[in-house]
C-alpha positions as a Markdown table, in Angstrom:
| # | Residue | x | y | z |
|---|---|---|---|---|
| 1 | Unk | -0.1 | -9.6 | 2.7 |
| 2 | Unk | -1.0 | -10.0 | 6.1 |
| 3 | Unk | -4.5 | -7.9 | 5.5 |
| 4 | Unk | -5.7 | -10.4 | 3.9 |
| 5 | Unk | -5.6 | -13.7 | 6.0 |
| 6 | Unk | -6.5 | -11.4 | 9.1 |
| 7 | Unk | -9.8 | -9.9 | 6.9 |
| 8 | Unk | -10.9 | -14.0 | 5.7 |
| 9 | Unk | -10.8 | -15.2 | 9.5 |
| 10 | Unk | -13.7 | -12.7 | 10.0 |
| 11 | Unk | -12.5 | -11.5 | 13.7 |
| 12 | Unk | -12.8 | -8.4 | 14.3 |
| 13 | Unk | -10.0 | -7.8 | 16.6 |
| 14 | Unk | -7.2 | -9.4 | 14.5 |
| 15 | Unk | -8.4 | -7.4 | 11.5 |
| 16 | Unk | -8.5 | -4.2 | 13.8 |
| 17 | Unk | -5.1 | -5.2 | 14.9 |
| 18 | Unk | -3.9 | -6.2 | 11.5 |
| 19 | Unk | -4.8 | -2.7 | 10.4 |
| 20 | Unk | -3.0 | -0.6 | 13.3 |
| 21 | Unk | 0.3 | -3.0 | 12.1 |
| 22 | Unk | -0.2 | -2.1 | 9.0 |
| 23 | Unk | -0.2 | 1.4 | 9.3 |
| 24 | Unk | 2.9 | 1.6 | 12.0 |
| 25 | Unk | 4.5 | -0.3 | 9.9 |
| 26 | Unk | 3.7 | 2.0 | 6.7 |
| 27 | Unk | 4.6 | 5.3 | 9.1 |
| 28 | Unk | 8.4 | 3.6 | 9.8 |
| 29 | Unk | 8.6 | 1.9 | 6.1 |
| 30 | Unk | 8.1 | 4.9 | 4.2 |
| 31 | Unk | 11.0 | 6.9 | 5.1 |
| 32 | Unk | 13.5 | 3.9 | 4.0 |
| 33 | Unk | 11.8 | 3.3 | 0.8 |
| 34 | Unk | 12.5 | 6.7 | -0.2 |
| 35 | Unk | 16.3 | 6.5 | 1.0 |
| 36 | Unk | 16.2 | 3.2 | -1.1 |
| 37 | Unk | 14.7 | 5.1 | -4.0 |
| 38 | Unk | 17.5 | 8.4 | -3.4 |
| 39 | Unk | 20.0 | 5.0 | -3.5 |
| 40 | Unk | 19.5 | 3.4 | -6.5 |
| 41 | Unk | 21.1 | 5.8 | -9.0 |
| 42 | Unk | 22.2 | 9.0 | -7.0 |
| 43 | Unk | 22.2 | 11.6 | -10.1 |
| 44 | Unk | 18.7 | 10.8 | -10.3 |
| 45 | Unk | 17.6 | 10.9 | -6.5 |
| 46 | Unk | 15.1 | 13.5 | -7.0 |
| 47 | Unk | 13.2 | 11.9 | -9.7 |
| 48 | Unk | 13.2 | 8.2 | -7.6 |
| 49 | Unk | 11.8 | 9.9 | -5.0 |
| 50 | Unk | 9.0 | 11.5 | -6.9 |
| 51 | Unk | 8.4 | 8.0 | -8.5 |
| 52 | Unk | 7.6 | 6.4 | -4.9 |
| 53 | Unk | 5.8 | 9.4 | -3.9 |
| 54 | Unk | 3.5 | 9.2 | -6.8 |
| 55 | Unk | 2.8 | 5.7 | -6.6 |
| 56 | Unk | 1.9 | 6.2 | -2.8 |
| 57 | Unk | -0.7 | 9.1 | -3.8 |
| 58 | Unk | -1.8 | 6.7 | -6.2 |
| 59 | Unk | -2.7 | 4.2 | -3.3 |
| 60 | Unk | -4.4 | 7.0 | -1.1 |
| 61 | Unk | -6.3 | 8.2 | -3.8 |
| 62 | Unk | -7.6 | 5.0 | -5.6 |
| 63 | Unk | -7.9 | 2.4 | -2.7 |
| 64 | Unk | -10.3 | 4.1 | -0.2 |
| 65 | Unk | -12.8 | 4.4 | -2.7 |
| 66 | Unk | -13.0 | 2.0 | -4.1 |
| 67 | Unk | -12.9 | 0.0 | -1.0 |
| 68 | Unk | -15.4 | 1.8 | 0.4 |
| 69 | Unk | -17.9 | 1.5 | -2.9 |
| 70 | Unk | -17.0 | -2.0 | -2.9 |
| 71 | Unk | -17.9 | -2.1 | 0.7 |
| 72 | Unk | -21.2 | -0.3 | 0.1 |
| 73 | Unk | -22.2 | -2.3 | -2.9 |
| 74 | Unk | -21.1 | -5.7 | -1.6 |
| 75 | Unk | -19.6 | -6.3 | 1.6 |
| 76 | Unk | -17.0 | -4.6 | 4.1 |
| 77 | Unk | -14.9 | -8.1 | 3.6 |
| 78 | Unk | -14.7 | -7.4 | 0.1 |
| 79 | Unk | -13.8 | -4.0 | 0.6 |
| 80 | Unk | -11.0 | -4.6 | 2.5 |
| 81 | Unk | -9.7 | -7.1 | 0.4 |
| 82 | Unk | -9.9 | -5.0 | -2.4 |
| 83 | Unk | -7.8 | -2.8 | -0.3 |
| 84 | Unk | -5.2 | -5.0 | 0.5 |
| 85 | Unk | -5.1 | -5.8 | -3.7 |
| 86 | Unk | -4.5 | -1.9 | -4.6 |
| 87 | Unk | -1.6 | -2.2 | -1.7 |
| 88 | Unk | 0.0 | -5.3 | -3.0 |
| 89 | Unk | -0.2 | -3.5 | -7.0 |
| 90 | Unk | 1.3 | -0.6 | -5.5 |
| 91 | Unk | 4.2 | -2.5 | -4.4 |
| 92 | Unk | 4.7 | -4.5 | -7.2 |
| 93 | Unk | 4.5 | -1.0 | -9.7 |
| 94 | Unk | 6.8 | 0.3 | -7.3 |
| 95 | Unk | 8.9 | -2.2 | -7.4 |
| 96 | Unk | 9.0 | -2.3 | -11.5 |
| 97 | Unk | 9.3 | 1.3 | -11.7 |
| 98 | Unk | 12.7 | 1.3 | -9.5 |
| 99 | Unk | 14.1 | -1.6 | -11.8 |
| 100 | Unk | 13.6 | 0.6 | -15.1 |
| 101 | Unk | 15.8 | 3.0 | -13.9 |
């Protein structure tokens, strides 16, 4: 969510900023979503876990490129907001996929 303001203001050294947040953040997020995930029913920890990873992976391996053929085709501002869109789904799948458990 906070890709997207930095990426409409246009300034390169917020958005650059924005971006190494973004990923620290992601780097010390990642291991409590999957504790989260092991937490929610415990006789199924395994399969939770491969829920968030495979929504991750999905992330990795649709938003770069499309990003960057949106960037190519139209502009890098639209790529990166089409980025922070395939982020934000993610979440939200992620966030269905643990409450059908």
């Amino acid at each position: 969510m906070g890709l997207f303001p930095a990426v409409l203001t246009g300034t390169p050294e917020l958005i650059i900023e924005t971006s190494l947040f973004f990923g620290l953040a992601s780097a010390h997020v990642f291991p409590s979503v999957l504790r989260s995930a092991a937490e929610v029913q415990p006789d199924q920890a395994g399969v939770n876990i491969a829920d968030v990873n495979t929504v991750g992976l999905g992330g990795l391996l649709f938003g770069p490129p499309l990003g960057g053929y949106t960037a190519e085709h139209s502009s890098i501002t639209h790529g990166m907001l089409l980025l922070a869109v395939v982020w934000t789904r993610n979440g939200f799948l992620l966030r269905l996929m643990l409450r059908w458990k």
